[in-house]
C-alpha positions in Angstrom: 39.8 -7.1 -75.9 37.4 -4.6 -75.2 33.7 -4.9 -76.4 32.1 -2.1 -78.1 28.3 -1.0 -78.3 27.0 1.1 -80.9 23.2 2.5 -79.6 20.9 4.7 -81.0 20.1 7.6 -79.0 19.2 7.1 -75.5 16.0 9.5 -75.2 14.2 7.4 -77.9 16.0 3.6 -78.5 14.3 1.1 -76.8 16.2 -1.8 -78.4 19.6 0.2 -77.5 18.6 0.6 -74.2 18.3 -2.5 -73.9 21.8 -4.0 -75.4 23.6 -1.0 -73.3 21.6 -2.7 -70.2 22.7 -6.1 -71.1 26.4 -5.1 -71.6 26.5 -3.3 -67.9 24.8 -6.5 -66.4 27.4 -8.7 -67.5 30.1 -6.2 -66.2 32.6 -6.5 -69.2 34.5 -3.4 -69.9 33.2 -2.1 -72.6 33.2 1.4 -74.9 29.7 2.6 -76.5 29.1 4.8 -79.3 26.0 6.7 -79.7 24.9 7.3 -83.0 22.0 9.7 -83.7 19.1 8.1 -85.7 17.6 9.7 -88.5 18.6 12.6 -88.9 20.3 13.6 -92.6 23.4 11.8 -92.2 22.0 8.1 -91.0 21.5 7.2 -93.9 24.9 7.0 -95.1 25.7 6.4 -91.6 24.2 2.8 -91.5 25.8 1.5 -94.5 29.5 1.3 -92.3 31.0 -1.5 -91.6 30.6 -1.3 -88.1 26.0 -1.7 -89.2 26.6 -4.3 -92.3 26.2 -7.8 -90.2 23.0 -5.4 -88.5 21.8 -4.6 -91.6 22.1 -0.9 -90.4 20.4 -1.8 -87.2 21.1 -1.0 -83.2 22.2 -2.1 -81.2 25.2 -3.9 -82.2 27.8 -5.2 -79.6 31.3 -6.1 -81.4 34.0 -8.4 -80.0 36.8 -8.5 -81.8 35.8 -9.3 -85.1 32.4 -10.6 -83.5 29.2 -8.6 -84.2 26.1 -9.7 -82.6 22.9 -7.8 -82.7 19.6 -8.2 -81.6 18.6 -7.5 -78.0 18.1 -11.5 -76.7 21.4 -13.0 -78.9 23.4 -10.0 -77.4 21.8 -11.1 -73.3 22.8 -14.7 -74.2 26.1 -14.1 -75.4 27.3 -12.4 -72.8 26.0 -15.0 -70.1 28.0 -17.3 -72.2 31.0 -15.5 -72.0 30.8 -14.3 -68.4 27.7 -16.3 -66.0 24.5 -17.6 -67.2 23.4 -16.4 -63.3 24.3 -13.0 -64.6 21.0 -13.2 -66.6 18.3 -16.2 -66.0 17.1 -18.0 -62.5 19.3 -21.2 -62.1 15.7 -22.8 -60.9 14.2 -25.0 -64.3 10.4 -23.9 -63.9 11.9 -20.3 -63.1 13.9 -20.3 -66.3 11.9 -21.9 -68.5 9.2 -18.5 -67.4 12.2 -16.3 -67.8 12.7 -17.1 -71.1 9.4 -17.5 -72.7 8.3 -14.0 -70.9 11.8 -12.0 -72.4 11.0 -14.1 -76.0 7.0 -12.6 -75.6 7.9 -9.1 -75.0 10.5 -9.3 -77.8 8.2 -10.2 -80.6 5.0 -8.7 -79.0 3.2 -5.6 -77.9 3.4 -4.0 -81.1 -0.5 -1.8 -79.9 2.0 -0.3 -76.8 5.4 0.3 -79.0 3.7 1.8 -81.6 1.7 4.2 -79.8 3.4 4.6 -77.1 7.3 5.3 -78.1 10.1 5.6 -75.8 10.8 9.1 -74.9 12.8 10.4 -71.6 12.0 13.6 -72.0 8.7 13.7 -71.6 5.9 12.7 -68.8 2.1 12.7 -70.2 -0.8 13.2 -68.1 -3.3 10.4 -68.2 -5.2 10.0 -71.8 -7.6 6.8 -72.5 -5.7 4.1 -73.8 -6.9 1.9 -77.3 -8.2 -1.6 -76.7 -5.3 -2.9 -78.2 -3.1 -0.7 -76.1 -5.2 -2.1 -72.8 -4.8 -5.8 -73.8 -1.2 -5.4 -73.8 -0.9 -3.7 -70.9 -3.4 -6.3 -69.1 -1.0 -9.1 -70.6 2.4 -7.6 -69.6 1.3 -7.1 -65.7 -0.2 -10.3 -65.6 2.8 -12.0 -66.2 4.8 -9.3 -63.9 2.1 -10.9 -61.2 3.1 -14.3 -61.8 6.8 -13.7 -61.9 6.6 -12.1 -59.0 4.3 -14.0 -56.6 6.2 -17.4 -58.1 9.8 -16.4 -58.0 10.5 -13.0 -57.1 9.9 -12.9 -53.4 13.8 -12.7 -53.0 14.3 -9.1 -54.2 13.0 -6.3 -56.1 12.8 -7.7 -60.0 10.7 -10.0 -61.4 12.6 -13.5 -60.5 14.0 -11.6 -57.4 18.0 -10.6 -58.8 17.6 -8.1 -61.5 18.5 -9.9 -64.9 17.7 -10.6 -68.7 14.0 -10.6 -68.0 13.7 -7.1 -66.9 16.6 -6.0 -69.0 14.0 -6.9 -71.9 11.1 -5.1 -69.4 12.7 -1.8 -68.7 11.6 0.5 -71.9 8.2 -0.7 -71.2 8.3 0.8 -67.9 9.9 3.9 -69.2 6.6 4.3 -71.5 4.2 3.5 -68.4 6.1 6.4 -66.7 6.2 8.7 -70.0 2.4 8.2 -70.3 1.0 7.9 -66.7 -0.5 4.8 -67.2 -2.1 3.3 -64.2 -1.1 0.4 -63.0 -2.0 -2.2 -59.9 0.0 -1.8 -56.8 2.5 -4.5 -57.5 3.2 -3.8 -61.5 4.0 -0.2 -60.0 6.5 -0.9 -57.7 8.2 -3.2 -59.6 8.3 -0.3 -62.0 9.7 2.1 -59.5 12.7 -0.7 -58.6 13.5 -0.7 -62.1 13.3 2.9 -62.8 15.7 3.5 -59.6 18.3 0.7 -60.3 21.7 2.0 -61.0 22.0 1.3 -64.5 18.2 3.0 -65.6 19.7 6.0 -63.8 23.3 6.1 -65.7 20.9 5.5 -68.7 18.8 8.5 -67.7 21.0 10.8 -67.2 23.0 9.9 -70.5 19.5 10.3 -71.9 19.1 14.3 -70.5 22.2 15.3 -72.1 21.4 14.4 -75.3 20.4 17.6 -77.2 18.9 15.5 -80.6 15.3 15.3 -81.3 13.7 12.9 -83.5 10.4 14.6 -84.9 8.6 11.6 -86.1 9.2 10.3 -82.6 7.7 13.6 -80.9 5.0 13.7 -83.3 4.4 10.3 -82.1 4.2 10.8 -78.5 2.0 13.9 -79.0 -0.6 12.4 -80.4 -0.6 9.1 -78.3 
């Protein structure tokens, strides 16, 4: 049976952007539907069947009857049904990094995501960034450095094969790129590999012909 994604919209959903990621990584067939956030009809729009085990949250991945939801339950049911390689480092000491750093970012970071939102659309010159903003920045490329240096000398991703960690990573490189925030030498590549991997760039271009625009979220990324 073919899977089903529903995502919010692709210029502005972190959390869907992450889900659609996971569902491509596992390579499952799968259909998606994008459902526009928001906007006057979302309301009633969230209280469908398809959003009640969400609570009216995306993304939401449904197999069969199945609904899971939540970016890291959606990652590690699929490398249950397909290869837990698919995802996290087979090494012990590189897993157990892999999956403390993709719990961290999913429960922290809230200075960056809240003034900082996701936007595709837009690219921001250089502003001064908030303390708060600074120390998560400082945190997040600190552990890209140790990730790197410890496991990740076999490719371009953080633990070498792209996989759940940078599946969880790759909004937060879409806001370093929306904002022009500087980064050190190895933080910004590893950016640049993500930015450029095939799925970011099916992503992307989903993103571009998307003609809805979420005001709050513009508002947002104006005043950042």
């Amino acid at each position: 049976m073919t899977l089903k994604l529903y995502i919010g919209n692709k210029v502005y959903s972190s959390w869907s952007l992450r889900g659609w990621l996971a569902v491509k990584q596992s390579g499952l067939p799968f259909a998606e539907e994008v459902v526009s956030l928001y906007d006057e009809a979302w309301v009633t729009r969230r209280e469908a069947p398809e959003f009640a085990a969400s609570n009216g949250k995306v993304p939401v991945l449904w197999d069969g009857d199945a609904a899971i939801w939540e970016s890291l339950a959606i990652i590690d049911y699929l490398a249950d049904k397909t290869s837990r390689d698919r995802f996290w480092p087979a090494e012990d000491k590189a897993r157990a990094l892999a999956r403390s750093i993709a719990s961290e970012m999913h429960a922290g970071y809230s200075a960056l995501r809240q003034q900082h939102g996701m936007n595709l659309r837009k690219v921001y010159p250089p502003e001064p960034l908030t303390p708060e903003v600074s120390a998560d920045i400082q945190r997040i490329t600190s552990l890209w450095d140790q990730a790197k240096r410890g496991f990740g000398q076999g490719g371009d991703y953080l633990f070498g094969a792209f996989g759940a960690v940078d599946i969880m990573f790759a909004p937060v490189v879409t806001r370093f790129r929306t904002y022009s925030i500087a980064l050190p030498s190895l933080a910004s590549d590893y950016c640049e590999a993500v930015w450029n991997h095939p799925f970011m760039i099916e992503w992307s271009e989903g993103a571009a012909g998307e003609s809805w625009v979420i005001d709050k979220f513009e508002r947002a990324a104006e005043q950042a």
